[in-house]
PDB file of N, H, CA, C and O in Angstrom:
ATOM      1  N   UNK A   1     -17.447-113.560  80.047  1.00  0.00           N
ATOM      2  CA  UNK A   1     -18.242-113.875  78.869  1.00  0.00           C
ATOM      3  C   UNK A   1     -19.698-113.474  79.089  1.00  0.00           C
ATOM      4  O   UNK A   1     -20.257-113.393  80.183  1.00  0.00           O
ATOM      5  N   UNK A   2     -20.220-113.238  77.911  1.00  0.00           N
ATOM      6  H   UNK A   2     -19.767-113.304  77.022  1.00  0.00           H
ATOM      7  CA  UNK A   2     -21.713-112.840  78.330  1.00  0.00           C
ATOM      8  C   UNK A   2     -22.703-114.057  79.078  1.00  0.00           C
ATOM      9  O   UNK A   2     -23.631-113.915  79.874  1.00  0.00           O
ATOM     10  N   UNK A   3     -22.235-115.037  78.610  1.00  0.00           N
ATOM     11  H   UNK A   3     -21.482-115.153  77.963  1.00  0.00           H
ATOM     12  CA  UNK A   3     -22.780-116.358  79.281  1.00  0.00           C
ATOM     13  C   UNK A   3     -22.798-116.597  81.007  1.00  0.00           C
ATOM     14  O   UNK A   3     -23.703-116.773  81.822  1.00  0.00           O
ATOM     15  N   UNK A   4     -21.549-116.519  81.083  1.00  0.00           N
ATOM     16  H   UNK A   4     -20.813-116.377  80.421  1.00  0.00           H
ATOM     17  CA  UNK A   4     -21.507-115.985  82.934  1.00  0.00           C
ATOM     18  C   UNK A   4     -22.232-114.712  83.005  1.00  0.00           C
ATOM     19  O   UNK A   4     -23.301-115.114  83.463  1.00  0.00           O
ATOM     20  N   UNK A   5     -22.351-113.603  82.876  1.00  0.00           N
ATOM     21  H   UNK A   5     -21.482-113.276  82.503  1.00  0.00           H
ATOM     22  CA  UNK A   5     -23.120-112.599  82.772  1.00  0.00           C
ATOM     23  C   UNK A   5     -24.294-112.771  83.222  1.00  0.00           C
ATOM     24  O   UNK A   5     -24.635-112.433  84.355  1.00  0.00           O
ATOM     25  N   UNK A   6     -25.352-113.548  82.016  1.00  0.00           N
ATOM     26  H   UNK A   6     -25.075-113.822  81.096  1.00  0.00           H
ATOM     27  CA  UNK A   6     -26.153-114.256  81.973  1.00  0.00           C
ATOM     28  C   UNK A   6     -26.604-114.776  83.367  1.00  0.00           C
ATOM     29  O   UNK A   6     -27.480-114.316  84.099  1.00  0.00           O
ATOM     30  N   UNK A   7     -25.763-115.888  83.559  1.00  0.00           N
ATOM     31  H   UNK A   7     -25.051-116.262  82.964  1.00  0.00           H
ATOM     32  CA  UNK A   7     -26.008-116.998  84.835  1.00  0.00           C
ATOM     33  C   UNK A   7     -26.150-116.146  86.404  1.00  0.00           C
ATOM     34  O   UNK A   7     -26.964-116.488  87.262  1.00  0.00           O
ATOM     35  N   UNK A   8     -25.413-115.263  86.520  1.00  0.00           N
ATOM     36  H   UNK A   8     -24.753-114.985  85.822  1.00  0.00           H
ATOM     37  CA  UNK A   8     -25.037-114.157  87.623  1.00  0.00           C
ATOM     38  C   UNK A   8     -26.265-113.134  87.646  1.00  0.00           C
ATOM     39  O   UNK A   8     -26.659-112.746  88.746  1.00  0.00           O
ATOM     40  N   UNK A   9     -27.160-112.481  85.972  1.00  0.00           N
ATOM     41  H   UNK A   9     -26.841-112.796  85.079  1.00  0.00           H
ATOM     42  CA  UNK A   9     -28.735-111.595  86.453  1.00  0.00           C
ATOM     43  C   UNK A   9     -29.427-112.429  86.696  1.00  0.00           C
ATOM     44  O   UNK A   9     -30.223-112.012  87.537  1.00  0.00           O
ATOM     45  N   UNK A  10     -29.775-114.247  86.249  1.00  0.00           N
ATOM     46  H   UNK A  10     -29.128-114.586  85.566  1.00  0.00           H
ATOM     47  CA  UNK A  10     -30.176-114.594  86.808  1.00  0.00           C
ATOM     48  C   UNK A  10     -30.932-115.538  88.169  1.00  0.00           C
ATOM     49  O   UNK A  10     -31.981-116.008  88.612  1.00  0.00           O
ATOM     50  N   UNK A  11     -29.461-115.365  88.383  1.00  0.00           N
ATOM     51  H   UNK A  11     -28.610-114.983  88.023  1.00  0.00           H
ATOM     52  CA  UNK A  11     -29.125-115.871  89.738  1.00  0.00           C
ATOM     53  C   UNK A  11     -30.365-114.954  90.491  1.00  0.00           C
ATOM     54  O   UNK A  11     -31.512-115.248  90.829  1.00  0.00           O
ATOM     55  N   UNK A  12     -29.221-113.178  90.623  1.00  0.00           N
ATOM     56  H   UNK A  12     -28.290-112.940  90.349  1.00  0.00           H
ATOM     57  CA  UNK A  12     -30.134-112.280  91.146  1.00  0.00           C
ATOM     58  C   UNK A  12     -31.183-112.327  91.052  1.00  0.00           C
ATOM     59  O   UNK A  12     -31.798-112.113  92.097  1.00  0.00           O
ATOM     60  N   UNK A  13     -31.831-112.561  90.064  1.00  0.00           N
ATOM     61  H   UNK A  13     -31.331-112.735  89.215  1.00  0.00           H
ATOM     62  CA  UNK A  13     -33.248-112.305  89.878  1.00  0.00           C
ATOM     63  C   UNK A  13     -34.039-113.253  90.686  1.00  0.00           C
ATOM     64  O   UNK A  13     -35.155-112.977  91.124  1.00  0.00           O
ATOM     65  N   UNK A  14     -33.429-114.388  90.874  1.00  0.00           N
ATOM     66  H   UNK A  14     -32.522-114.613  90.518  1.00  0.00           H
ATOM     67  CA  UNK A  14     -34.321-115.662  91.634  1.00  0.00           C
ATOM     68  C   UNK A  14     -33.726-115.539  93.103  1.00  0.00           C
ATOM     69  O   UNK A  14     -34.283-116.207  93.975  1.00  0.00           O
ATOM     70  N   UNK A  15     -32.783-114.846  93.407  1.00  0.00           N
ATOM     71  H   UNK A  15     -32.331-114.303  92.699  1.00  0.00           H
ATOM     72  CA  UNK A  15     -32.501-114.782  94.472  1.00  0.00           C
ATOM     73  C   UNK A  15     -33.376-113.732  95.482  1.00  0.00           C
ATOM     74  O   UNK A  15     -33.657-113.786  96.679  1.00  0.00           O
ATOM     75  N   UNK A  16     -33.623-112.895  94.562  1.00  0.00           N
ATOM     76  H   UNK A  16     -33.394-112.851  93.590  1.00  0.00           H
ATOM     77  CA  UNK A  16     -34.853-111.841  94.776  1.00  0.00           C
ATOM     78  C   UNK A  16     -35.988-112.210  94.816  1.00  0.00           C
ATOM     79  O   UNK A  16     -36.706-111.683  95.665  1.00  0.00           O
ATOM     80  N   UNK A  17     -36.513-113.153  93.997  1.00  0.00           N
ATOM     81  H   UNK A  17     -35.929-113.581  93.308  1.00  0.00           H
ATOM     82  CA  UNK A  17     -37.910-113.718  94.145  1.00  0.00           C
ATOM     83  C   UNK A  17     -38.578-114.936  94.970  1.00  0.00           C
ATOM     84  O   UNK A  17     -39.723-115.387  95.011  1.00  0.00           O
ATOM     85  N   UNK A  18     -37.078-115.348  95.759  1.00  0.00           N
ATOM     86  H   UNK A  18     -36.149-114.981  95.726  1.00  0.00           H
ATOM     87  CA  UNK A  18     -37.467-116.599  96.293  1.00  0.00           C
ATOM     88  C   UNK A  18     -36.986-115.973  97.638  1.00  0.00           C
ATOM     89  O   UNK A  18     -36.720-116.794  98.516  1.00  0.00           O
ATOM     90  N   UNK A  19     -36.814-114.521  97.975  1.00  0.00           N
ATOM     91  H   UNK A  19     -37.030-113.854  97.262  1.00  0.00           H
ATOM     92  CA  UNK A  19     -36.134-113.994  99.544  1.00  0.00           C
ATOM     93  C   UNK A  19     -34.854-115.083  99.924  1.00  0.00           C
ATOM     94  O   UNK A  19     -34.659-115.131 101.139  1.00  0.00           O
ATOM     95  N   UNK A  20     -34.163-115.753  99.306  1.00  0.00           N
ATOM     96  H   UNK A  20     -34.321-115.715  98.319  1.00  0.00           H
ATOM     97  CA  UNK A  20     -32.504-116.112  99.844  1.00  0.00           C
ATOM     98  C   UNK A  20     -31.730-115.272  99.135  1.00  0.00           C
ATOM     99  O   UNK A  20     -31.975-114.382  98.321  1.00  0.00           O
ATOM    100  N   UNK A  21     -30.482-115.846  99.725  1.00  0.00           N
ATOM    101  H   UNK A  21     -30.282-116.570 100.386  1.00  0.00           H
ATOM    102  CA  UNK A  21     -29.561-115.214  99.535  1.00  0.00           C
ATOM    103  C   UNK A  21     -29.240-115.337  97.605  1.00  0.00           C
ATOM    104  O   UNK A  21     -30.014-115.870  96.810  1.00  0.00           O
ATOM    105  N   UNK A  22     -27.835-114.645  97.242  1.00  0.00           N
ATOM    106  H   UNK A  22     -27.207-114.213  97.888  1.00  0.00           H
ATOM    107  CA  UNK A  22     -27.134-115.188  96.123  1.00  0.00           C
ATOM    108  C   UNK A  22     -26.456-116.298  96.144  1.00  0.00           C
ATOM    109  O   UNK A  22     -26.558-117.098  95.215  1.00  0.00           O
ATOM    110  N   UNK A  23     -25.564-116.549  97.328  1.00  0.00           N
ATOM    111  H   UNK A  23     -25.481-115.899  98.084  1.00  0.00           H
ATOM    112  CA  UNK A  23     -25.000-117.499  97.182  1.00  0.00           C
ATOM    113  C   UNK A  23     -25.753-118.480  97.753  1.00  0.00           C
ATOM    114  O   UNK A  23     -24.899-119.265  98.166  1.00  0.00           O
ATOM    115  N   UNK A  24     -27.086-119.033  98.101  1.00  0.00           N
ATOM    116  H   UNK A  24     -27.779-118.396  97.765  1.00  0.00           H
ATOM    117  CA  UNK A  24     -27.263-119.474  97.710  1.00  0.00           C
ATOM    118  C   UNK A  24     -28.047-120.333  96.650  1.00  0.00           C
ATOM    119  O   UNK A  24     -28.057-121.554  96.495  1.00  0.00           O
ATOM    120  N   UNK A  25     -28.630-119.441  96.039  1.00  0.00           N
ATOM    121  H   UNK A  25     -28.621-118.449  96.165  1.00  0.00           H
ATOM    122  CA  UNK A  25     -29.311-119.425  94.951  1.00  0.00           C
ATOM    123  C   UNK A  25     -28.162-119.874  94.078  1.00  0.00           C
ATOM    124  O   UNK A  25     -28.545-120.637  93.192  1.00  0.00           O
ATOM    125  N   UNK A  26     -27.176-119.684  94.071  1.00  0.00           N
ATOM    126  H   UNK A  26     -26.865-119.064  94.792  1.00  0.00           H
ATOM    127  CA  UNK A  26     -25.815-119.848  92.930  1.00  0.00           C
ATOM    128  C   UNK A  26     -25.550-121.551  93.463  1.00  0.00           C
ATOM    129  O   UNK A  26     -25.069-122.425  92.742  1.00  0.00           O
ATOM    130  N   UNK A  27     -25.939-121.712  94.703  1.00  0.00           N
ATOM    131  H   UNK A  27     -26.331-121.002  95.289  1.00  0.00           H
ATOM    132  CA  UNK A  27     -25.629-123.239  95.002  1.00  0.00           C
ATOM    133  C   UNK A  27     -26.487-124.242  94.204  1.00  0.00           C
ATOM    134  O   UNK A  27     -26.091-125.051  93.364  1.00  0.00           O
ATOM    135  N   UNK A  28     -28.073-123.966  94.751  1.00  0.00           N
ATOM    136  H   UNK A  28     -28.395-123.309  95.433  1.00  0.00           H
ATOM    137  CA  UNK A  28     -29.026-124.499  93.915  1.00  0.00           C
ATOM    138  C   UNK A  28     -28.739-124.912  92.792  1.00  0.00           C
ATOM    139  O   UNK A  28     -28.813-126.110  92.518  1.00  0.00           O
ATOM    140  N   UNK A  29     -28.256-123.750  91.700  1.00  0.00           N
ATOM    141  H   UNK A  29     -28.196-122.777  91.923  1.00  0.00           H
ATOM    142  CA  UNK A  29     -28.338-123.666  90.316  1.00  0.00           C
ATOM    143  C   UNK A  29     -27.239-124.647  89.755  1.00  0.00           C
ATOM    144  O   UNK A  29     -27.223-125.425  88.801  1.00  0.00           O
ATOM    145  N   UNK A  30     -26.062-124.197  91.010  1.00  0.00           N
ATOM    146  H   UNK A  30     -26.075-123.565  91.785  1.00  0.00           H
ATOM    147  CA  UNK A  30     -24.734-125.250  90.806  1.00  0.00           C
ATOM    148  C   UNK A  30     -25.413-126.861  90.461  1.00  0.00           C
ATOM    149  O   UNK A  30     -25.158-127.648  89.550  1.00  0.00           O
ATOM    150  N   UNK A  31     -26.270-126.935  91.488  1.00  0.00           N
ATOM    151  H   UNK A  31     -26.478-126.295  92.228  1.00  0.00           H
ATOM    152  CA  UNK A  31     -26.464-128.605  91.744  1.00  0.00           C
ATOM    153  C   UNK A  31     -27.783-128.850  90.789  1.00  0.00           C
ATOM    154  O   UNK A  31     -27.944-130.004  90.394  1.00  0.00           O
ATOM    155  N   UNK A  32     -28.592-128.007  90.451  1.00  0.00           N
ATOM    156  H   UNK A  32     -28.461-127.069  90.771  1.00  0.00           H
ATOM    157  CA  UNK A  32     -29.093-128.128  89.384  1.00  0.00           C
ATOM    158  C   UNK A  32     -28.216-128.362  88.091  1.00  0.00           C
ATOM    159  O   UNK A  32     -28.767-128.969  87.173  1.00  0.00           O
ATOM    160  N   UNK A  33     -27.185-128.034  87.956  1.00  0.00           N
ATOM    161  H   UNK A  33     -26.737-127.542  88.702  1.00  0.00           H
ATOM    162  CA  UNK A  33     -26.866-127.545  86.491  1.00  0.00           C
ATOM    163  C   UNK A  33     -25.959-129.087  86.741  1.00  0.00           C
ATOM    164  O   UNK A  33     -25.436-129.604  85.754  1.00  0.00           O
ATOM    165  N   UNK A  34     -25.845-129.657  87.920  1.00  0.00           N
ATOM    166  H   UNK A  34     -26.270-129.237  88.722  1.00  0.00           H
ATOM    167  CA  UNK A  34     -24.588-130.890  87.720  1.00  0.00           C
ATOM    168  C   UNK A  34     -22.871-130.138  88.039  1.00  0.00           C
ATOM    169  O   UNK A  34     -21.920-130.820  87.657  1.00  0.00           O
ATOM    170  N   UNK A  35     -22.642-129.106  88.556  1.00  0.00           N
ATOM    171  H   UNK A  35     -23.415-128.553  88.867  1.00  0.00           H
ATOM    172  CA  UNK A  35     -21.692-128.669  88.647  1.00  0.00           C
ATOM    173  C   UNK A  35     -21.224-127.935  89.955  1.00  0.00           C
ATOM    174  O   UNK A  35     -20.499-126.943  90.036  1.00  0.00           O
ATOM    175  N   UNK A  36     -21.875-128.734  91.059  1.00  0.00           N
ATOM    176  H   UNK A  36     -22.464-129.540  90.993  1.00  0.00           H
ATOM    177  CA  UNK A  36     -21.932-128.588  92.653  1.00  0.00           C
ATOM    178  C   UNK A  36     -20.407-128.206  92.783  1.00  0.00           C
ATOM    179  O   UNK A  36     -20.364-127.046  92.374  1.00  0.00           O
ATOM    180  N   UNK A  37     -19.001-128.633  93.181  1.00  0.00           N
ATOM    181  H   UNK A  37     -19.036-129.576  93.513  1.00  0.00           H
ATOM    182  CA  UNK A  37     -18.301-128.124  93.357  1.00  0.00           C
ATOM    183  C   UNK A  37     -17.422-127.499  92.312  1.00  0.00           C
ATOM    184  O   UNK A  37     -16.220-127.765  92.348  1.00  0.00           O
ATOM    185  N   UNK A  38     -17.882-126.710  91.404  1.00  0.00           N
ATOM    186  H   UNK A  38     -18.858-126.494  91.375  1.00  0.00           H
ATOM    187  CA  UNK A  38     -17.160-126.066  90.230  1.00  0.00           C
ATOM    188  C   UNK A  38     -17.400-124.466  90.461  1.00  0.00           C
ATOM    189  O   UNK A  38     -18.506-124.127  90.882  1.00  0.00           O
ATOM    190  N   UNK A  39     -16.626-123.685  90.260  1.00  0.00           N
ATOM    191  H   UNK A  39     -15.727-123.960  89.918  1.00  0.00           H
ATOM    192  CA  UNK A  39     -17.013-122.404  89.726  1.00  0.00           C
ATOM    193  C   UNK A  39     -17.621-121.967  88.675  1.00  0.00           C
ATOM    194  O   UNK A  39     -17.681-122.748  87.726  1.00  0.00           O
ATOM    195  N   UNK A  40     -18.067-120.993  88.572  1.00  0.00           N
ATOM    196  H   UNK A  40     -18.018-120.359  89.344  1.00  0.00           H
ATOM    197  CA  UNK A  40     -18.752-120.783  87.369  1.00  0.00           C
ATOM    198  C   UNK A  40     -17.507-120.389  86.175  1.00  0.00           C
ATOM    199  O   UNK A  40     -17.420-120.803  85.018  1.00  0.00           O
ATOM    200  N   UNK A  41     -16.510-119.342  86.999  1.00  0.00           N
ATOM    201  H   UNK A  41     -16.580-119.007  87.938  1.00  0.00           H
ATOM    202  CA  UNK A  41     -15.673-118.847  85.920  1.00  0.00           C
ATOM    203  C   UNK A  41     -14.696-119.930  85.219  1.00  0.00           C
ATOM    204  O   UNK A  41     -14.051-119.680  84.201  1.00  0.00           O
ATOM    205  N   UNK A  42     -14.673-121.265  85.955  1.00  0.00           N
ATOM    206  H   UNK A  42     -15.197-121.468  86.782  1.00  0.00           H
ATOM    207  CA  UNK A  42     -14.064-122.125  85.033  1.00  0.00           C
ATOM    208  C   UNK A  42     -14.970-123.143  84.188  1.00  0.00           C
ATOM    209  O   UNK A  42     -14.485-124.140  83.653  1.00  0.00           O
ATOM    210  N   UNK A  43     -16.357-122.801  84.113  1.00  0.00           N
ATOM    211  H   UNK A  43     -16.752-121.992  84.548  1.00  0.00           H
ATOM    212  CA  UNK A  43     -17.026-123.733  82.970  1.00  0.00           C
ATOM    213  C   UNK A  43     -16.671-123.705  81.871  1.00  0.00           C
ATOM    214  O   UNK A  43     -15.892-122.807  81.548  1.00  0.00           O
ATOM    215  N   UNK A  44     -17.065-124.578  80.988  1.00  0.00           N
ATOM    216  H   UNK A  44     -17.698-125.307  81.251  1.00  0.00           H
ATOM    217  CA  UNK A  44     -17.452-124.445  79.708  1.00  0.00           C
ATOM    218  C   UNK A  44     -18.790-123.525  79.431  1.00  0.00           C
ATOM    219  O   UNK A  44     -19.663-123.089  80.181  1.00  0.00           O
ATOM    220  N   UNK A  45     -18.576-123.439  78.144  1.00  0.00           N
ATOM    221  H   UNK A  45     -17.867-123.794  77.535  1.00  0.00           H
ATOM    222  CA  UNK A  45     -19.572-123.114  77.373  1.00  0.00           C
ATOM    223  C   UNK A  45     -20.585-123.789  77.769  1.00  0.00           C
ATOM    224  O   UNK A  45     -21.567-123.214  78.238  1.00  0.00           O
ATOM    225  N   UNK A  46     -20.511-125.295  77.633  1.00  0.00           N
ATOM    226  H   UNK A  46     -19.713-125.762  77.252  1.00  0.00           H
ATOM    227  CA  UNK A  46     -21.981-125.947  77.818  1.00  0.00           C
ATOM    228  C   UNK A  46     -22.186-126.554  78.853  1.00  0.00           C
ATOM    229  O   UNK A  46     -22.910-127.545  78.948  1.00  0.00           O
ATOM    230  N   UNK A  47     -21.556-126.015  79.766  1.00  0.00           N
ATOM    231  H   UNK A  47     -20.967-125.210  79.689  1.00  0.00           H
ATOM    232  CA  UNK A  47     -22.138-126.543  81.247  1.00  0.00           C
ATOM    233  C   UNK A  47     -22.730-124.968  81.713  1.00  0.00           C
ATOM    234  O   UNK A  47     -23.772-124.829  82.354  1.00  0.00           O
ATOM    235  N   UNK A  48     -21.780-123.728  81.223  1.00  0.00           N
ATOM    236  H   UNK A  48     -20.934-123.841  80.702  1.00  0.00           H
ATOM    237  CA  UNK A  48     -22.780-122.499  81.599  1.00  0.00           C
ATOM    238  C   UNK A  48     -24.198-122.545  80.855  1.00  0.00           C
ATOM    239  O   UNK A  48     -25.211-121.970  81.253  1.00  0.00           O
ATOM    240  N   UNK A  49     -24.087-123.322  79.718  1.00  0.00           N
ATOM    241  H   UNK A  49     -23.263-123.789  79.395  1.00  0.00           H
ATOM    242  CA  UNK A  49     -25.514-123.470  78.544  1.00  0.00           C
ATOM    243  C   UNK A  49     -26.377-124.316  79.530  1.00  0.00           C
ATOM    244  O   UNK A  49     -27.572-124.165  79.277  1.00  0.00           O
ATOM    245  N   UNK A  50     -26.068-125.438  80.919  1.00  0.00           N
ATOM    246  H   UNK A  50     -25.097-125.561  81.124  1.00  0.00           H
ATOM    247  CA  UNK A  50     -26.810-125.922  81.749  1.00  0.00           C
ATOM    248  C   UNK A  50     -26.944-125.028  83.027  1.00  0.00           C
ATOM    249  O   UNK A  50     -28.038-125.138  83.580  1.00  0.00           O
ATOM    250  N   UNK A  51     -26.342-124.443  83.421  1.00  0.00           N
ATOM    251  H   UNK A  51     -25.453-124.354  82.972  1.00  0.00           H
ATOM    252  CA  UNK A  51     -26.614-123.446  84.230  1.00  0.00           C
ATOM    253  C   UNK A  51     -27.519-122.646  83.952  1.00  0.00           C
ATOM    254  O   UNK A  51     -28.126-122.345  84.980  1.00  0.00           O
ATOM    255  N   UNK A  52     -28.054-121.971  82.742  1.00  0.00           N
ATOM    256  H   UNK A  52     -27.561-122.216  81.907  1.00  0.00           H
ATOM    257  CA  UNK A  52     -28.424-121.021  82.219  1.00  0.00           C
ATOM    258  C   UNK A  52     -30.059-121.676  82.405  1.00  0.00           C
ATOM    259  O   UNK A  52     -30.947-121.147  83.074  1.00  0.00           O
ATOM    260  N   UNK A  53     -30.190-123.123  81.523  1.00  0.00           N
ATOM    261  H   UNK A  53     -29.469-123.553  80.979  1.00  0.00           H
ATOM    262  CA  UNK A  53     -31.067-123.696  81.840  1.00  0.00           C
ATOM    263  C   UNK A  53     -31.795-123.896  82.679  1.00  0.00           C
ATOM    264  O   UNK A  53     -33.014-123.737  82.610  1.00  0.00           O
ATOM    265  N   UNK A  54     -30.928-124.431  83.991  1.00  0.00           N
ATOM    266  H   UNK A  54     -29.937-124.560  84.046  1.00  0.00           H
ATOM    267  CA  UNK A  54     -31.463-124.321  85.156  1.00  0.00           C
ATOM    268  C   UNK A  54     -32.149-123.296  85.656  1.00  0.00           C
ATOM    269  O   UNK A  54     -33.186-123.638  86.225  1.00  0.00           O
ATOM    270  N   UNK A  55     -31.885-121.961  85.635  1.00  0.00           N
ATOM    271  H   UNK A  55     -31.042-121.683  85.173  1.00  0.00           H
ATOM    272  CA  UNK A  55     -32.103-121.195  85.982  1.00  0.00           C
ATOM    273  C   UNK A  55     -33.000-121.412  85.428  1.00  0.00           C
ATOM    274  O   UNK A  55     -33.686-122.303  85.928  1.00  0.00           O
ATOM    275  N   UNK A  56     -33.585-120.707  83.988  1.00  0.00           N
ATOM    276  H   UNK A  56     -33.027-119.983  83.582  1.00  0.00           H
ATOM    277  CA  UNK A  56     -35.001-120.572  83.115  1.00  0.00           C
ATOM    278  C   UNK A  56     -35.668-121.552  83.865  1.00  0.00           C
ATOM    279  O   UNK A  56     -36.543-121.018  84.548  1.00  0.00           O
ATOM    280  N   UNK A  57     -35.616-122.728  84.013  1.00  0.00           N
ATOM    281  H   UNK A  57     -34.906-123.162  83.458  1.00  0.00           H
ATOM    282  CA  UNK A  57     -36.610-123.978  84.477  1.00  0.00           C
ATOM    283  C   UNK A  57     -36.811-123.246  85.954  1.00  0.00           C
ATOM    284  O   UNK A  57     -38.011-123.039  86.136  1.00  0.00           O
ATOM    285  N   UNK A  58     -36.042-122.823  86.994  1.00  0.00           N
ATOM    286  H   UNK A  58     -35.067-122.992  86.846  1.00  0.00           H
ATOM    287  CA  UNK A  58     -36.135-122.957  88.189  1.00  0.00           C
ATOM    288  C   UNK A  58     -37.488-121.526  88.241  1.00  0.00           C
ATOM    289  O   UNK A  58     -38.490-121.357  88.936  1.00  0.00           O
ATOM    290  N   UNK A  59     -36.785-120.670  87.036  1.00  0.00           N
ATOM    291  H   UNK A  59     -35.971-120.807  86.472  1.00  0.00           H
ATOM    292  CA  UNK A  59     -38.158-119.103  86.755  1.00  0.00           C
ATOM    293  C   UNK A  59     -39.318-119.661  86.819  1.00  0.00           C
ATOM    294  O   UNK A  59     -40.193-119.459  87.662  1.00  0.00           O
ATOM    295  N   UNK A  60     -39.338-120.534  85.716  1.00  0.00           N
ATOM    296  H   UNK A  60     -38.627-120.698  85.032  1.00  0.00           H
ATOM    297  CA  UNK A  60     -40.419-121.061  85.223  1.00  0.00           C
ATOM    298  C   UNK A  60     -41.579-121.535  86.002  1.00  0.00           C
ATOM    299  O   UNK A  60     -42.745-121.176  86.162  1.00  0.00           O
ATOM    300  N   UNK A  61     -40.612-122.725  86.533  1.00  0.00           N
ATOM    301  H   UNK A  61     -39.664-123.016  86.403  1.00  0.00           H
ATOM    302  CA  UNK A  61     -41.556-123.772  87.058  1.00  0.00           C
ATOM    303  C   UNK A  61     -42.060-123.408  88.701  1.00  0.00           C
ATOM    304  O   UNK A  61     -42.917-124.020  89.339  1.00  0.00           O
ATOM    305  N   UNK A  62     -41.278-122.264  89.144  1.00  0.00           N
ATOM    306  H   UNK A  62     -40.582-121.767  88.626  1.00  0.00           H
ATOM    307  CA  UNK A  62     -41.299-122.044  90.870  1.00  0.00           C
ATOM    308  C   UNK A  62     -41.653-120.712  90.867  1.00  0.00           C
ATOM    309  O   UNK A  62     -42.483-120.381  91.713  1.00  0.00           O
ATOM    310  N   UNK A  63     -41.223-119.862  90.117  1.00  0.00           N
ATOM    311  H   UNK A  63     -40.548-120.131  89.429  1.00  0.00           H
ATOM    312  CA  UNK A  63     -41.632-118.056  90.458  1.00  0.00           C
ATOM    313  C   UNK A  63     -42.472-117.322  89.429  1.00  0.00           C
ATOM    314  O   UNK A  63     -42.739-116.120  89.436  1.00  0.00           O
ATOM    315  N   UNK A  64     -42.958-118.510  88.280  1.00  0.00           N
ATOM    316  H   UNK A  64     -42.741-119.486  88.275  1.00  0.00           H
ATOM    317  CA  UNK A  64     -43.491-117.646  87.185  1.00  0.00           C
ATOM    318  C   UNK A  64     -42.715-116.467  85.983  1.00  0.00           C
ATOM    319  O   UNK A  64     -43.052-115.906  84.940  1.00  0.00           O
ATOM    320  N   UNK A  65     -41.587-116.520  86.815  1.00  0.00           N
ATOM    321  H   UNK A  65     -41.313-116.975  87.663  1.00  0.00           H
ATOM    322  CA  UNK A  65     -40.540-115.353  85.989  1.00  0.00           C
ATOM    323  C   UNK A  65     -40.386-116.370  84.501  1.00  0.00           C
ATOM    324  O   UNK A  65     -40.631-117.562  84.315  1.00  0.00           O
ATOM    325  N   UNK A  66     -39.723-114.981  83.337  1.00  0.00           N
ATOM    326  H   UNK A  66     -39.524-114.012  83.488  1.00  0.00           H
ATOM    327  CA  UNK A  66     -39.012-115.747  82.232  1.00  0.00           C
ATOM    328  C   UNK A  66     -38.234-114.979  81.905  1.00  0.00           C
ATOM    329  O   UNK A  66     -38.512-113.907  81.367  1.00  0.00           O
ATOM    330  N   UNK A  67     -36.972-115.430  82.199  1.00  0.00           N
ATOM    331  H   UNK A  67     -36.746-116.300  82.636  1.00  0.00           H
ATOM    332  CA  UNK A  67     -35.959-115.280  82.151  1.00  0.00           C
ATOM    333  C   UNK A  67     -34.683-115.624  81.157  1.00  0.00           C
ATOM    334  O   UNK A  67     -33.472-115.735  81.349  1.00  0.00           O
ATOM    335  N   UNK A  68     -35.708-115.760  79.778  1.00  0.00           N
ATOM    336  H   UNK A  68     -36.691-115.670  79.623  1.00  0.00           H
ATOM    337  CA  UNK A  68     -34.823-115.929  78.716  1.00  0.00           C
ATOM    338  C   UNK A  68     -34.005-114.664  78.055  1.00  0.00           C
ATOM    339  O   UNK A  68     -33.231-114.853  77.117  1.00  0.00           O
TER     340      UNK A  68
END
């Protein structure tokens, strides 16, 4: 879905700006988003809609990026 899509450039993108890895930048975002042991490919809609979030907030508030 484009929504995982989504969650996965900007994973990369913060994974790039903060020098870690992806995975774990994808952990972070997990436990940000409330969905620590879940995959992404089995979310919902609106838990990827909190993932997504996370991310934007994590741009925002820590690397200056915007990542909407």
């Amino acid at each position: 879905t484009a929504q995982l899509a989504k969650v996965h450039a900007c994973i990369r993108e913060l994974a790039k700006e903060s020098g870690t890895t992806f995975d774990d930048m994808k952990n972070i975002i997990k436990k940000e988003a409330g969905l620590k042991d879940k995959s992404f490919a089995d979310c919902s809609k609106d838990e990827l809609m909190f993932a997504i979030e996370a991310c934007i907030d994590l741009g925002k508030n820590y690397f200056n990026l915007n990542l909407h």
